[in-house]
PDB file with one MODEL, atoms N, CA, C and O in Angstrom:
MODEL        1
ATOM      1  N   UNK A   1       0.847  -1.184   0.000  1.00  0.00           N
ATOM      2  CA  UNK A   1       0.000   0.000   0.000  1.00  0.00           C
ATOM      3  C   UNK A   1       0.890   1.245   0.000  1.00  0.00           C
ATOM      4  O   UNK A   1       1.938   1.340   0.639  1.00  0.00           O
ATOM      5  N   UNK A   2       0.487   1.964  -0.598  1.00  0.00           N
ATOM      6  CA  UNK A   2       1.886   3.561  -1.114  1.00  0.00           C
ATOM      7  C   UNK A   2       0.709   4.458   0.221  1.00  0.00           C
ATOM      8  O   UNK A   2      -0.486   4.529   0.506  1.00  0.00           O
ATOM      9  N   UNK A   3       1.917   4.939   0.638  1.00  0.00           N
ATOM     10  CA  UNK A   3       1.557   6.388   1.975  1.00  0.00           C
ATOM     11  C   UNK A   3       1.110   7.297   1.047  1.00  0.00           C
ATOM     12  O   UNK A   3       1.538   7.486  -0.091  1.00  0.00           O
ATOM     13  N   UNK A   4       0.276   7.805   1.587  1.00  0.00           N
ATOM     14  CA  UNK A   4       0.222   8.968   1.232  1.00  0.00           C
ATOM     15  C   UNK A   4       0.804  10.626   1.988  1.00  0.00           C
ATOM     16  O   UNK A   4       0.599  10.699   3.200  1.00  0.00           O
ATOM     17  N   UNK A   5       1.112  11.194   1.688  1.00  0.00           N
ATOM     18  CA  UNK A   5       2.365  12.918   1.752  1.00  0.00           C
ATOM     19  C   UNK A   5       1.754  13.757   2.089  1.00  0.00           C
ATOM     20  O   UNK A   5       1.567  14.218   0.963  1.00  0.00           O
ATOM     21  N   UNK A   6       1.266  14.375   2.680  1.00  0.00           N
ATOM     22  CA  UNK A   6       0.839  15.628   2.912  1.00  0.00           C
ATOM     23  C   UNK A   6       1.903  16.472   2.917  1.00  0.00           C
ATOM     24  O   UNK A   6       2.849  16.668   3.679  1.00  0.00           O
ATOM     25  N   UNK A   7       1.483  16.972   1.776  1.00  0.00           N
ATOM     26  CA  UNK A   7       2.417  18.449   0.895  1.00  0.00           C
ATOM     27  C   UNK A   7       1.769  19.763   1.155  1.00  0.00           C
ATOM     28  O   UNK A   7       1.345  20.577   0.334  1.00  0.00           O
ATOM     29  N   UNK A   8       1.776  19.815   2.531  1.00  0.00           N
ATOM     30  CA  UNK A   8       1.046  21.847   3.120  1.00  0.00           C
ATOM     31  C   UNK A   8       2.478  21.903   3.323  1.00  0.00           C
ATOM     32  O   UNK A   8       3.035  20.876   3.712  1.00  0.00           O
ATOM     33  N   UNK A   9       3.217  23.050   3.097  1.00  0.00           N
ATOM     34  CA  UNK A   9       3.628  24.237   4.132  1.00  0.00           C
ATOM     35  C   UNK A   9       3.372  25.306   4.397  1.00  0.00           C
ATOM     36  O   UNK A   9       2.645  25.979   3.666  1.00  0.00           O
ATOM     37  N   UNK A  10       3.886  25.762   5.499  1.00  0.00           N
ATOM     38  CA  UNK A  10       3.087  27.125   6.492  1.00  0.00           C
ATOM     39  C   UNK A  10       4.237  28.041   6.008  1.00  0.00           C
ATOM     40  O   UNK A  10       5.329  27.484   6.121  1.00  0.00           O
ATOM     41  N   UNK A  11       4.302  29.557   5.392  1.00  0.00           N
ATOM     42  CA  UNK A  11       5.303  30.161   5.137  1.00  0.00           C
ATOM     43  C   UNK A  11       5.166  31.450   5.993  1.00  0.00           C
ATOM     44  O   UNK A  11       4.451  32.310   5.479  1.00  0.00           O
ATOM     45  N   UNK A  12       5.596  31.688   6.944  1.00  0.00           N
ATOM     46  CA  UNK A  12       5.599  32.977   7.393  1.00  0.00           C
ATOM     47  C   UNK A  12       6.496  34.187   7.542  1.00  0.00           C
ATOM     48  O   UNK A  12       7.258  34.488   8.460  1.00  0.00           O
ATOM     49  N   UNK A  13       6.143  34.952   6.132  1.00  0.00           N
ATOM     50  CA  UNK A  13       7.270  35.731   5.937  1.00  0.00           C
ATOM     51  C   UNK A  13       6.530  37.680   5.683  1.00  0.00           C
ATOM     52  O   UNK A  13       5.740  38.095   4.836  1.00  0.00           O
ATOM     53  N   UNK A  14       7.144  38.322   6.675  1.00  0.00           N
ATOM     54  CA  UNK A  14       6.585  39.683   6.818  1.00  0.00           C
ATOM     55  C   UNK A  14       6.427  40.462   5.056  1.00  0.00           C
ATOM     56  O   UNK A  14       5.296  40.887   4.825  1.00  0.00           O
ATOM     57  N   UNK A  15       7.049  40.567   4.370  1.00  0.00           N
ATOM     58  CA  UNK A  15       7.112  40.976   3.142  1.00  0.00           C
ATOM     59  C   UNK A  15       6.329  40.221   1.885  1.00  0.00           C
ATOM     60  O   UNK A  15       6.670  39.107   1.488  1.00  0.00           O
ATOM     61  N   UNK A  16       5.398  40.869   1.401  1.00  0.00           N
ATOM     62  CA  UNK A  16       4.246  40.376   0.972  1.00  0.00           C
ATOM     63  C   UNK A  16       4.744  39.939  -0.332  1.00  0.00           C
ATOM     64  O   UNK A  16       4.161  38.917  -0.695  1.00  0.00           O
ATOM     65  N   UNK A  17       5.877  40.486  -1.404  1.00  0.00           N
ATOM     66  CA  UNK A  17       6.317  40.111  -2.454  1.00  0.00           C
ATOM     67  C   UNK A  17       6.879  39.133  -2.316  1.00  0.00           C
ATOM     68  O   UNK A  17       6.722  38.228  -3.137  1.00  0.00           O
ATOM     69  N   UNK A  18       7.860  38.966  -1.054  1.00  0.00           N
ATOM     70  CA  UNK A  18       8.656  37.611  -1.160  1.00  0.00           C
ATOM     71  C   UNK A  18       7.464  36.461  -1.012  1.00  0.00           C
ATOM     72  O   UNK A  18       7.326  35.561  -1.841  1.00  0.00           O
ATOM     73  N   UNK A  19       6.732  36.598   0.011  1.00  0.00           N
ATOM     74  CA  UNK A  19       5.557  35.721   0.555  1.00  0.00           C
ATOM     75  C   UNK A  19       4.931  35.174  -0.775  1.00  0.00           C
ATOM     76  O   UNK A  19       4.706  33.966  -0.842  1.00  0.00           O
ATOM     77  N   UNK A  20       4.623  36.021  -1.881  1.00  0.00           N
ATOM     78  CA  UNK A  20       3.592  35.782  -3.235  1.00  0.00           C
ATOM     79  C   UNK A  20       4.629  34.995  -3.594  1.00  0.00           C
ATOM     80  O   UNK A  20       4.305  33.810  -3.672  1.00  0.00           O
ATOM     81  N   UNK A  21       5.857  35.248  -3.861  1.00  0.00           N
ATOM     82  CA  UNK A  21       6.448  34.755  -4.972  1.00  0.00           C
ATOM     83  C   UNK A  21       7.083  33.207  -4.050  1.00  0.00           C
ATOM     84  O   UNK A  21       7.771  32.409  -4.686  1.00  0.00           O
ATOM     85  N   UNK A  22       6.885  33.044  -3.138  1.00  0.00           N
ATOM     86  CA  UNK A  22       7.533  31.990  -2.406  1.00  0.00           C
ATOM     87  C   UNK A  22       6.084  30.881  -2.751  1.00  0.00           C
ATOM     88  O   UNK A  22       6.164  29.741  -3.209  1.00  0.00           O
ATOM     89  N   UNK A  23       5.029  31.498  -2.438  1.00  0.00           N
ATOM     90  CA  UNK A  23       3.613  30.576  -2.404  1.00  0.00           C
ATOM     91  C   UNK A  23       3.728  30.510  -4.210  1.00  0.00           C
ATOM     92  O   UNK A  23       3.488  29.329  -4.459  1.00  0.00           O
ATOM     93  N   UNK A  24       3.915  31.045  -5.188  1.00  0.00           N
ATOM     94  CA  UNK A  24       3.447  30.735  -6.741  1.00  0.00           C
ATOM     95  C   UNK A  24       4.569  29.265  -6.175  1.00  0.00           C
ATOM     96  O   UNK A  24       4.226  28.197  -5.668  1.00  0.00           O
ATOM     97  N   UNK A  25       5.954  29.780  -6.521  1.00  0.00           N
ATOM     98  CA  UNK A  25       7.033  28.884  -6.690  1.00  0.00           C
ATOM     99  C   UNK A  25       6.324  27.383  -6.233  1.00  0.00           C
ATOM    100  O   UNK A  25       5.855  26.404  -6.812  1.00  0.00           O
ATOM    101  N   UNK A  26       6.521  27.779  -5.001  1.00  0.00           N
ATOM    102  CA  UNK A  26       6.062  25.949  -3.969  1.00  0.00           C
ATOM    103  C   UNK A  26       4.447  25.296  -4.659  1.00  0.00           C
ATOM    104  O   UNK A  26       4.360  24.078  -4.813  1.00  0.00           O
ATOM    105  N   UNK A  27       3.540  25.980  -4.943  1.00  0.00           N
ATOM    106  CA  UNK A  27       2.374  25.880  -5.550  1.00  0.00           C
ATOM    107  C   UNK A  27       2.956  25.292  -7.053  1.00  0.00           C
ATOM    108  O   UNK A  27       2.608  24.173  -7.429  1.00  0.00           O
ATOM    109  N   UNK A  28       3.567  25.861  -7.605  1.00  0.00           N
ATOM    110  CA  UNK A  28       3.910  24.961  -9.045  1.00  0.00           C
ATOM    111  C   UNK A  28       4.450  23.555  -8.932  1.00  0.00           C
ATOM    112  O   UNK A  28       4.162  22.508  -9.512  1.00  0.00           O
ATOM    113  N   UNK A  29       5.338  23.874  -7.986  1.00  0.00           N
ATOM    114  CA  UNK A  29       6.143  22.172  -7.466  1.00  0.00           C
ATOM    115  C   UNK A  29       5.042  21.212  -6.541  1.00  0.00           C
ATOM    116  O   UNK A  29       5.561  20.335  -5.851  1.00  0.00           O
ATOM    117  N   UNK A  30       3.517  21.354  -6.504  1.00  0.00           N
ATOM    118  CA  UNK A  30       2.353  20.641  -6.271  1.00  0.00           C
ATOM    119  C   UNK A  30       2.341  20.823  -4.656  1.00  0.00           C
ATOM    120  O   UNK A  30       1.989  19.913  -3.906  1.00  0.00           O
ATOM    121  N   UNK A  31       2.723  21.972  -4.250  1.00  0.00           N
ATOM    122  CA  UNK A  31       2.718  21.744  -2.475  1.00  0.00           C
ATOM    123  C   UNK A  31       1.091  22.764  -2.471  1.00  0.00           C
ATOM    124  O   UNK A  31       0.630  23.542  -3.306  1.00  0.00           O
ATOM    125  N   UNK A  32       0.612  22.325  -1.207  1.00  0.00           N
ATOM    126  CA  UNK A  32       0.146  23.366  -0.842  1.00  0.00           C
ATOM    127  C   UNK A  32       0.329  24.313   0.420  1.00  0.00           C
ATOM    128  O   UNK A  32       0.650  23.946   1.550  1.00  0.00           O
ATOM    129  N   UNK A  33       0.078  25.507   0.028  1.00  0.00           N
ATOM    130  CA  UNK A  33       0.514  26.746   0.983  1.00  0.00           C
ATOM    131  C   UNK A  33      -0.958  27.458   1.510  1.00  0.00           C
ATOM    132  O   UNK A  33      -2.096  27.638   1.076  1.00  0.00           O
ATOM    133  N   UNK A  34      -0.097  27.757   2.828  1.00  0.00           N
ATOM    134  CA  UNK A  34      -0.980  28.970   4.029  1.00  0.00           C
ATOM    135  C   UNK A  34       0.378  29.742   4.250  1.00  0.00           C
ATOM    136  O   UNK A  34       1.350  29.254   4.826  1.00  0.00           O
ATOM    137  N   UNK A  35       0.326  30.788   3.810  1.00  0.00           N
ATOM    138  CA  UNK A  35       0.763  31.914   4.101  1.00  0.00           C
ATOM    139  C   UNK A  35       0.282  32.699   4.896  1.00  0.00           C
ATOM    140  O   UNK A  35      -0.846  33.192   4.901  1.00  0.00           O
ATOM    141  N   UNK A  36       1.549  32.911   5.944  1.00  0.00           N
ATOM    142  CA  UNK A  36       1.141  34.582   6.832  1.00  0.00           C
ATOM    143  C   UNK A  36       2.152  35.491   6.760  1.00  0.00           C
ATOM    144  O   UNK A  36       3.300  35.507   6.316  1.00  0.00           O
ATOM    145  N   UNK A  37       1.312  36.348   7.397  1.00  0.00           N
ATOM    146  CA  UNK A  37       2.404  37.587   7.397  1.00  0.00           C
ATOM    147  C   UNK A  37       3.179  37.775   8.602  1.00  0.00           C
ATOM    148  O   UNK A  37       3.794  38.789   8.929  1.00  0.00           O
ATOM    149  N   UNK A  38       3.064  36.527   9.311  1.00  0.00           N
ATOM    150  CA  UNK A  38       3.713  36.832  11.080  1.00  0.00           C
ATOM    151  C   UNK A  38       3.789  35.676  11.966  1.00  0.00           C
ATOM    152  O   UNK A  38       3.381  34.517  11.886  1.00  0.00           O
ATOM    153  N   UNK A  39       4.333  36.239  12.695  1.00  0.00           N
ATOM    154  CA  UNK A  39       3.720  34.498  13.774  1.00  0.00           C
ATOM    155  C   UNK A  39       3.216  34.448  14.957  1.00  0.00           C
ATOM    156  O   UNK A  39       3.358  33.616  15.853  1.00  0.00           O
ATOM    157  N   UNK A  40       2.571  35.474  14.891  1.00  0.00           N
ATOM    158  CA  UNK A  40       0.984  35.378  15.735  1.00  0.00           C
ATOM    159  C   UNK A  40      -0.196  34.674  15.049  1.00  0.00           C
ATOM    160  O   UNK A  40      -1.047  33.962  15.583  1.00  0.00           O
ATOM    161  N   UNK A  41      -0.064  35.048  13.633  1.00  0.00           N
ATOM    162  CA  UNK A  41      -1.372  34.596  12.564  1.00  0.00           C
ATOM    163  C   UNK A  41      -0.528  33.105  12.197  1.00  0.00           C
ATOM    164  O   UNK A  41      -1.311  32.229  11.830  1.00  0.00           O
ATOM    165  N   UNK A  42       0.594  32.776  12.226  1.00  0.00           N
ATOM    166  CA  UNK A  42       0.766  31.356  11.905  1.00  0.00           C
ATOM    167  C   UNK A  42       0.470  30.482  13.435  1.00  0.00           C
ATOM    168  O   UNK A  42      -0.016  29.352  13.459  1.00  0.00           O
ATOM    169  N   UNK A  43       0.764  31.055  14.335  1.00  0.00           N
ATOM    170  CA  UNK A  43       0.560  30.251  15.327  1.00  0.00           C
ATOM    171  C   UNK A  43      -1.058  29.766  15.656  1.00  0.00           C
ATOM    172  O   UNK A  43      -1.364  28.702  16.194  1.00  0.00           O
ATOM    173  N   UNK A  44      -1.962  30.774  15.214  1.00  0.00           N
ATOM    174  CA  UNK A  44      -3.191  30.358  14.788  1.00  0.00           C
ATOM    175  C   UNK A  44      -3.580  29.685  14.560  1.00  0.00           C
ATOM    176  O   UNK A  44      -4.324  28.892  15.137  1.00  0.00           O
ATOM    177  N   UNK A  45      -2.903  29.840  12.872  1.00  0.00           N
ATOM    178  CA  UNK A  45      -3.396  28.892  12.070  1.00  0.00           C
ATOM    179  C   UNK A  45      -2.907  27.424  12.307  1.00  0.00           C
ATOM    180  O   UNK A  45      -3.428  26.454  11.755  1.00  0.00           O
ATOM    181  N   UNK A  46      -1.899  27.356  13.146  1.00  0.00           N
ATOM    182  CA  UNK A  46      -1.037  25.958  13.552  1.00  0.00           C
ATOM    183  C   UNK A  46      -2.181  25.166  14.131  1.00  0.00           C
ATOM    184  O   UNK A  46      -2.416  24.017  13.754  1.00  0.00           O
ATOM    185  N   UNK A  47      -3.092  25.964  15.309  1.00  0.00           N
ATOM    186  CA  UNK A  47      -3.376  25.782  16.557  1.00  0.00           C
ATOM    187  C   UNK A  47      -5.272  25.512  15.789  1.00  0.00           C
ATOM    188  O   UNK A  47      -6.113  24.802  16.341  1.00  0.00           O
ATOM    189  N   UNK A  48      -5.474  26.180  14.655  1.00  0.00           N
ATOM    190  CA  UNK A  48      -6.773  25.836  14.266  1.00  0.00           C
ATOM    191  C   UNK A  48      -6.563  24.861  13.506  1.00  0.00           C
ATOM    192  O   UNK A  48      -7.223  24.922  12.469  1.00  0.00           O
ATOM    193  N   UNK A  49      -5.844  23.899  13.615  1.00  0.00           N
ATOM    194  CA  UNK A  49      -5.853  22.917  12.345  1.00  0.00           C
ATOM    195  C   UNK A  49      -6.225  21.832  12.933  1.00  0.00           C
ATOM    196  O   UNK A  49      -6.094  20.816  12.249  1.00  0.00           O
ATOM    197  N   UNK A  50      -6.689  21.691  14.080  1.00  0.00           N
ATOM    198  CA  UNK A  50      -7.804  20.672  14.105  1.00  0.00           C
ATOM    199  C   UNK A  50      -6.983  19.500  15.452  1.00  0.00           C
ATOM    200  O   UNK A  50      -6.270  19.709  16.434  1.00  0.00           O
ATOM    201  N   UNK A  51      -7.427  18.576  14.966  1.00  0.00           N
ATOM    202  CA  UNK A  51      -7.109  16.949  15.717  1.00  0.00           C
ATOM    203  C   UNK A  51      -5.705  16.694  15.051  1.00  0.00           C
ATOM    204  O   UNK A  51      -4.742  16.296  15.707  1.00  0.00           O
ATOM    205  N   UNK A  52      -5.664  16.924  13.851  1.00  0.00           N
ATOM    206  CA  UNK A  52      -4.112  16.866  13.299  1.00  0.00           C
ATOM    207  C   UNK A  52      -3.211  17.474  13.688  1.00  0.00           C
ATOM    208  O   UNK A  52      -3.278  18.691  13.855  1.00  0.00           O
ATOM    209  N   UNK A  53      -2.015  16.679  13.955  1.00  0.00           N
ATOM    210  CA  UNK A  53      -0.559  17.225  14.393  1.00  0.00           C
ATOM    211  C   UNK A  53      -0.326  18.316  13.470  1.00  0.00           C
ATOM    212  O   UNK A  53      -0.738  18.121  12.327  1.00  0.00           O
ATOM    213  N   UNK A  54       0.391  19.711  13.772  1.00  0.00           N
ATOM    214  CA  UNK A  54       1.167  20.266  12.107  1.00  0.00           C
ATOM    215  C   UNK A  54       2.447  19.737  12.744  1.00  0.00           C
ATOM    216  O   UNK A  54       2.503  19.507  13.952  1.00  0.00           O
ATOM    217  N   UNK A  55       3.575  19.529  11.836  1.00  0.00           N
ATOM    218  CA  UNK A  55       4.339  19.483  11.691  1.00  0.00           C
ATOM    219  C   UNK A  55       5.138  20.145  11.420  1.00  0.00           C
ATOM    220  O   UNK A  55       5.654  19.810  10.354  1.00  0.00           O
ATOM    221  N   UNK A  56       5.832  21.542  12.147  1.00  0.00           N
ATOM    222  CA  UNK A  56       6.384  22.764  11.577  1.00  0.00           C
ATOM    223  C   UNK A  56       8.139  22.610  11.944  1.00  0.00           C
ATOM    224  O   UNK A  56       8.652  22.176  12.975  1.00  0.00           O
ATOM    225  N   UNK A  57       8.722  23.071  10.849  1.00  0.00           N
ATOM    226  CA  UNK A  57       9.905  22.784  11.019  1.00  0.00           C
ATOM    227  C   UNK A  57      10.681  24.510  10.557  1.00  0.00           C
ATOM    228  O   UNK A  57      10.649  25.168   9.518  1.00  0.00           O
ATOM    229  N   UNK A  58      11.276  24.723  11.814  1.00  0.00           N
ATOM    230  CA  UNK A  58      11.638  26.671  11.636  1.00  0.00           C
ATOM    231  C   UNK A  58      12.941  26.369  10.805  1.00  0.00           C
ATOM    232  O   UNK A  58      13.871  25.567  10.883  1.00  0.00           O
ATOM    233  N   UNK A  59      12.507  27.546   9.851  1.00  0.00           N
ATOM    234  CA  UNK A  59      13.685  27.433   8.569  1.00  0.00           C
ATOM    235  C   UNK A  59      14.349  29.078   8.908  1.00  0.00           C
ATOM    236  O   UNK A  59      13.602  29.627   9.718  1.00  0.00           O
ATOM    237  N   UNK A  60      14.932  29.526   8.711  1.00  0.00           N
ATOM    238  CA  UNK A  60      15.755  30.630   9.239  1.00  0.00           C
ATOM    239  C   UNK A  60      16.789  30.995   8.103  1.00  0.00           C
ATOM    240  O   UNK A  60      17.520  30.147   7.591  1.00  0.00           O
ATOM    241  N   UNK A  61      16.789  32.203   7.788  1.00  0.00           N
ATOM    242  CA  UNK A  61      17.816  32.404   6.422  1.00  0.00           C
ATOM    243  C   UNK A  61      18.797  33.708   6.794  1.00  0.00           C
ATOM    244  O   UNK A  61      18.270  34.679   7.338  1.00  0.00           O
ATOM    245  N   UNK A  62      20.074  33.719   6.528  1.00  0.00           N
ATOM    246  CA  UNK A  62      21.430  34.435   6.499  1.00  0.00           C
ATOM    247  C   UNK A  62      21.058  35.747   6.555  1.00  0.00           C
ATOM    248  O   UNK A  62      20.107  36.037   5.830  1.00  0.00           O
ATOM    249  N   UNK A  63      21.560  36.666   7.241  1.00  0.00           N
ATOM    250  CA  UNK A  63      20.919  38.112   7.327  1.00  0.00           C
ATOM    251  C   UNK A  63      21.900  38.699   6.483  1.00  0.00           C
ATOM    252  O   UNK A  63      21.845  39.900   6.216  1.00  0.00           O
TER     253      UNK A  63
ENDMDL
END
């Protein structure tokens, strides 16, 4: 029997151009995206997702 993937990620990035162009990109490569603008509104959305675990893994990039 083949698993099945759950392909969401959560992107939370303050700058709304990078944010669009990060959600087209990952959206073409078949993921799906929830975008925020913060992480008050991602922690939310973490926390409204039900009976399901999320699985969030903090990605952090070079200043």
């Amino acid at each position: 029997m083949r698993r099945t993937v759950d392909r969401t990620i959560l992107i939370v990035e303050p700058d709304a151009r990078t944010r669009a162009e990060l959600c087209a990109t990952l959206e073409g490569d078949g993921y799906t995206v929830i975008a925020s603008s913060g992480c008050d509104d991602a922690l939310a959305i973490i926390n409204n997702r039900g009976r399901r675990k999320a699985r969030v893994r903090p990605v952090t990039r070079e200043a």
